[in-house]
N, CA, C and O atoms as a printed pandas DataFrame, in Angstrom:
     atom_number atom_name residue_name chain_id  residue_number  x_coord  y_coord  z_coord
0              1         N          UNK        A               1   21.270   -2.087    7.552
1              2        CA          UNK        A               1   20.605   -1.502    6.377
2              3         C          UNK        A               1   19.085   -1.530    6.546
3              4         O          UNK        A               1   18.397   -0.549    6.264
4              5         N          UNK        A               2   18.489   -2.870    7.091
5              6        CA          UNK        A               2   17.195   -2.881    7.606
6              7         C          UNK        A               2   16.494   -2.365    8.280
7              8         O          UNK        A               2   15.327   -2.698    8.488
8              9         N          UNK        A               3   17.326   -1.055    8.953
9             10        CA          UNK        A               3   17.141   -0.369   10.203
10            11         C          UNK        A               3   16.720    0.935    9.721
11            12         O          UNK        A               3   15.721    1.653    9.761
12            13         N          UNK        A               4   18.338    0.943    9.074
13            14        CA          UNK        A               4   17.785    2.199    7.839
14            15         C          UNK        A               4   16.843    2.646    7.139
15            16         O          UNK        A               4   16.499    3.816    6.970
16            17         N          UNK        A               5   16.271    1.373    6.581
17            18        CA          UNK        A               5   15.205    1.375    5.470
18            19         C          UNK        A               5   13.962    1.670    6.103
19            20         O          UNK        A               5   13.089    2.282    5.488
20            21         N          UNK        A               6   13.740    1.124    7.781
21            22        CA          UNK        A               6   12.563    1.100    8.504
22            23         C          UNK        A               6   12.764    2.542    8.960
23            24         O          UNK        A               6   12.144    3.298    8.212
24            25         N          UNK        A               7   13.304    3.074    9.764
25            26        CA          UNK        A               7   13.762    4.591    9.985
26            27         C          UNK        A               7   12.906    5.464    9.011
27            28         O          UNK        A               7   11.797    5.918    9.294
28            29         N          UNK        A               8   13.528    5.631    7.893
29            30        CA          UNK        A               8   13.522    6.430    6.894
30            31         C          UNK        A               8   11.495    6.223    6.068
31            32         O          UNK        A               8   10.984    7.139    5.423
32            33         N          UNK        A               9   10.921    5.162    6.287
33            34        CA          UNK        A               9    9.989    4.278    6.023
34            35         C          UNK        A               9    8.432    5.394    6.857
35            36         O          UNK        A               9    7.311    5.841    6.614
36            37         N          UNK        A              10    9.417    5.322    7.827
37            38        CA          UNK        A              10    8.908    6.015    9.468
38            39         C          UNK        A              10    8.619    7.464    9.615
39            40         O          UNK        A              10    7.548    7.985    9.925
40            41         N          UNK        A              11    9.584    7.940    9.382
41            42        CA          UNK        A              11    9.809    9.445    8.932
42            43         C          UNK        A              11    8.458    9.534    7.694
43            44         O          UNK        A              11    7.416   10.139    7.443
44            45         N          UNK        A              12    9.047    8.832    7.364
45            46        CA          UNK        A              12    7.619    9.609    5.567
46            47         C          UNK        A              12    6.128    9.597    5.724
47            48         O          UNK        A              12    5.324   10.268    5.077
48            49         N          UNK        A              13    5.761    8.343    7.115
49            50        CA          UNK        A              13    4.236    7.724    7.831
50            51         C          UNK        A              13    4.265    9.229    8.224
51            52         O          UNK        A              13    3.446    9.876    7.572
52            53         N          UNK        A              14    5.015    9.987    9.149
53            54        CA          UNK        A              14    5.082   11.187   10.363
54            55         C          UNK        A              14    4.891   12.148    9.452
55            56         O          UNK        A              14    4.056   13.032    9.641
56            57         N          UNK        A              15    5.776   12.078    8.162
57            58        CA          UNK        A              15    5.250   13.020    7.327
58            59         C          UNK        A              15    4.143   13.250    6.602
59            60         O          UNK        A              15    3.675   14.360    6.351
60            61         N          UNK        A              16    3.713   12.189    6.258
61            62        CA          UNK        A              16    1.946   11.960    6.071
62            63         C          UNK        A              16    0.831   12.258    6.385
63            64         O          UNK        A              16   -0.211   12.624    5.843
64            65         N          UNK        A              17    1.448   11.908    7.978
65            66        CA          UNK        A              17    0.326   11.898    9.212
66            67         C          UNK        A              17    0.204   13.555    9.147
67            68         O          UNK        A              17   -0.882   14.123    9.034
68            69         N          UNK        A              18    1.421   14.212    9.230
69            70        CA          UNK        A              18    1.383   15.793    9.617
70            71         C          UNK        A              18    0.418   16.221    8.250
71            72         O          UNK        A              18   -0.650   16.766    8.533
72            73         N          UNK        A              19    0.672   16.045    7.033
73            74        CA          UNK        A              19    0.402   16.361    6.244
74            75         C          UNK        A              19   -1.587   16.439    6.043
75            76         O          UNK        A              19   -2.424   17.341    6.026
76            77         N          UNK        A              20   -1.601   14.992    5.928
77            78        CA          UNK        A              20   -3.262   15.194    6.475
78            79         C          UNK        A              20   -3.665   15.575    7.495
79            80         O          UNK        A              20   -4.887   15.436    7.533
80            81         N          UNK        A              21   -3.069   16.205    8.809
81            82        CA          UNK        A              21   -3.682   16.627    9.445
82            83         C          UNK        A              21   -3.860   17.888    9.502
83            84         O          UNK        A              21   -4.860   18.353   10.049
84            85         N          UNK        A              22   -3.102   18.506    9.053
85            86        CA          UNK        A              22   -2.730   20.016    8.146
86            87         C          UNK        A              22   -3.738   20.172    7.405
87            88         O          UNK        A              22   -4.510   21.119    7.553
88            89         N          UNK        A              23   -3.838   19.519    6.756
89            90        CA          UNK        A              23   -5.027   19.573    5.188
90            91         C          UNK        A              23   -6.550   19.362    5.457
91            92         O          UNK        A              23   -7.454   19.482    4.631
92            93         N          UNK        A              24   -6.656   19.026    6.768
93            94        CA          UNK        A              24   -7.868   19.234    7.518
94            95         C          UNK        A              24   -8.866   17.709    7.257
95            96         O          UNK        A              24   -8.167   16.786    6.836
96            97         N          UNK        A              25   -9.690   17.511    7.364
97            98        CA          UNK        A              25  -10.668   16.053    7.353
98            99         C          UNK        A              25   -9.759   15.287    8.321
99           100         O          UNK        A              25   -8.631   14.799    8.390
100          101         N          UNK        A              26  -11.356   15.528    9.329
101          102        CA          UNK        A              26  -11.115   15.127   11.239
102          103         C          UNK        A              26  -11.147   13.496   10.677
103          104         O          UNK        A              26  -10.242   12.889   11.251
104          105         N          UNK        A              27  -11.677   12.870   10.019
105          106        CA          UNK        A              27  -11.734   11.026    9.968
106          107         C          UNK        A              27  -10.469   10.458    9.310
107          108         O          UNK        A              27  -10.083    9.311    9.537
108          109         N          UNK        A              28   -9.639   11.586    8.216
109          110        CA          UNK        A              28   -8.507   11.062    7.287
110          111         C          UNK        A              28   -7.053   11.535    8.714
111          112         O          UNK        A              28   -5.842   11.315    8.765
112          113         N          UNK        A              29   -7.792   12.064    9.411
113          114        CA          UNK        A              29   -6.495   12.694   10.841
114          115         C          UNK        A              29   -6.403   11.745   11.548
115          116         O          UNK        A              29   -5.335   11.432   12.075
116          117         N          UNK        A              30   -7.755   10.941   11.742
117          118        CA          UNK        A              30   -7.536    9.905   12.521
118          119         C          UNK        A              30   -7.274    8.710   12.439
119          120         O          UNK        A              30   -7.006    8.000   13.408
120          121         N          UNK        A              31   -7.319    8.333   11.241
121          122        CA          UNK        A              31   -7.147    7.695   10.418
122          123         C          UNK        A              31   -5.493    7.331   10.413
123          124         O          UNK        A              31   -4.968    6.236   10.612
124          125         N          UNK        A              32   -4.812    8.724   10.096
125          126        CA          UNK        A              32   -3.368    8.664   10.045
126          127         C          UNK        A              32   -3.170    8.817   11.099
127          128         O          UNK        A              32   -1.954    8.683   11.235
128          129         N          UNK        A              33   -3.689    9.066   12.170
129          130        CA          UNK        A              33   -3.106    8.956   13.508
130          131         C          UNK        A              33   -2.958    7.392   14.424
131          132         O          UNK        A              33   -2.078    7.005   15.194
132          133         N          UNK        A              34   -4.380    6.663   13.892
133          134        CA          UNK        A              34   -4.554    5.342   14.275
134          135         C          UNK        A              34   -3.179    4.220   13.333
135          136         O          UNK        A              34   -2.569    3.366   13.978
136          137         N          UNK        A              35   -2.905    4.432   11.841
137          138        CA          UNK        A              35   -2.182    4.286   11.231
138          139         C          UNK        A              35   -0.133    4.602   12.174
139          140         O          UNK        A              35    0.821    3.843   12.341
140          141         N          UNK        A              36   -0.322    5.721   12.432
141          142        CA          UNK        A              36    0.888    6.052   13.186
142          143         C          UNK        A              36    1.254    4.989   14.429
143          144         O          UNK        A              36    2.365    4.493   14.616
144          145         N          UNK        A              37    0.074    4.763   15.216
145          146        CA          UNK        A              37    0.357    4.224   16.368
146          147         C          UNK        A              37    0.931    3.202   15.817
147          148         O          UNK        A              37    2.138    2.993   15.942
148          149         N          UNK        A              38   -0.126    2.194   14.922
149          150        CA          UNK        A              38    0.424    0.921   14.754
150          151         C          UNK        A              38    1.642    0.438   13.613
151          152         O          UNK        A              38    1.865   -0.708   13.224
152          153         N          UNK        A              39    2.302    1.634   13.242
153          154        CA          UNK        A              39    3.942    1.490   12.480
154          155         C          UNK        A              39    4.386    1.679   14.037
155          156         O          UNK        A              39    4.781    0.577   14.417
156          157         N          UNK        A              40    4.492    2.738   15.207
157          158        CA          UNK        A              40    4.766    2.572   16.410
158          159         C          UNK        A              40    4.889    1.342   17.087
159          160         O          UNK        A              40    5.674    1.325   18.035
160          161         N          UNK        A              41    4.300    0.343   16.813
161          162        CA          UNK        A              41    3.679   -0.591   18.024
162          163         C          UNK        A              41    4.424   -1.473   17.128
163          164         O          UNK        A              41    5.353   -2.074   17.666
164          165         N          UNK        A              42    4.175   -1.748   15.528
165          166        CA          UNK        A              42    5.496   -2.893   15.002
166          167         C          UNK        A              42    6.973   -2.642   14.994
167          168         O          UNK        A              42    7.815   -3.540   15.006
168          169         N          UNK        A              43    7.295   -1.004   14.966
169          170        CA          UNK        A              43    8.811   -0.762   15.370
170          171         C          UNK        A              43    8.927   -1.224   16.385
171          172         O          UNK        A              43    9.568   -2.275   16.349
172          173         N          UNK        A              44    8.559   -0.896   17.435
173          174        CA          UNK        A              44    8.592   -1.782   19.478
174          175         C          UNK        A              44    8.656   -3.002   19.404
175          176         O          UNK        A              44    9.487   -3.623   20.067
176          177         N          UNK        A              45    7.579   -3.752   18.378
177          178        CA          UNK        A              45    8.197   -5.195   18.229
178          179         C          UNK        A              45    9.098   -5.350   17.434
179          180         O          UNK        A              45   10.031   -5.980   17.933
180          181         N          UNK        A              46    9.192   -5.168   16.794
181          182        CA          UNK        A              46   10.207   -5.901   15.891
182          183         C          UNK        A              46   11.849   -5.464   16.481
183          184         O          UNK        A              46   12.881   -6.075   16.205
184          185         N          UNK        A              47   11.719   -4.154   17.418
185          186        CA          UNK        A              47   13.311   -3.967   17.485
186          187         C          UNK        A              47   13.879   -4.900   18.891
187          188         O          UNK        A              47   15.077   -4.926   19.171
């Protein structure tokens, strides 16, 4: 279920990330991009 919840958690960051980067402002892109890596880097640990 914990897997699930992180998954789904994950998906919505990616959807975010796309979202501000779509919507333009180069510092809020990188921002969610620097943000992306590191939900990336605690999924790798934690699984």
């Amino acid at each position: 279920m914990d897997q699930v919840y992180r998954g789904s958690l994950t998906l919505a960051f990616i959807l975010l990330d796309f979202y501000i980067w779509i919507t333009g402002g180069v510092i809020s892109s990188i921002i969610a991009f620097v943000f992306g890596i590191i939900i990336l880097f605690s999924r790798i640990l934690s699984s």
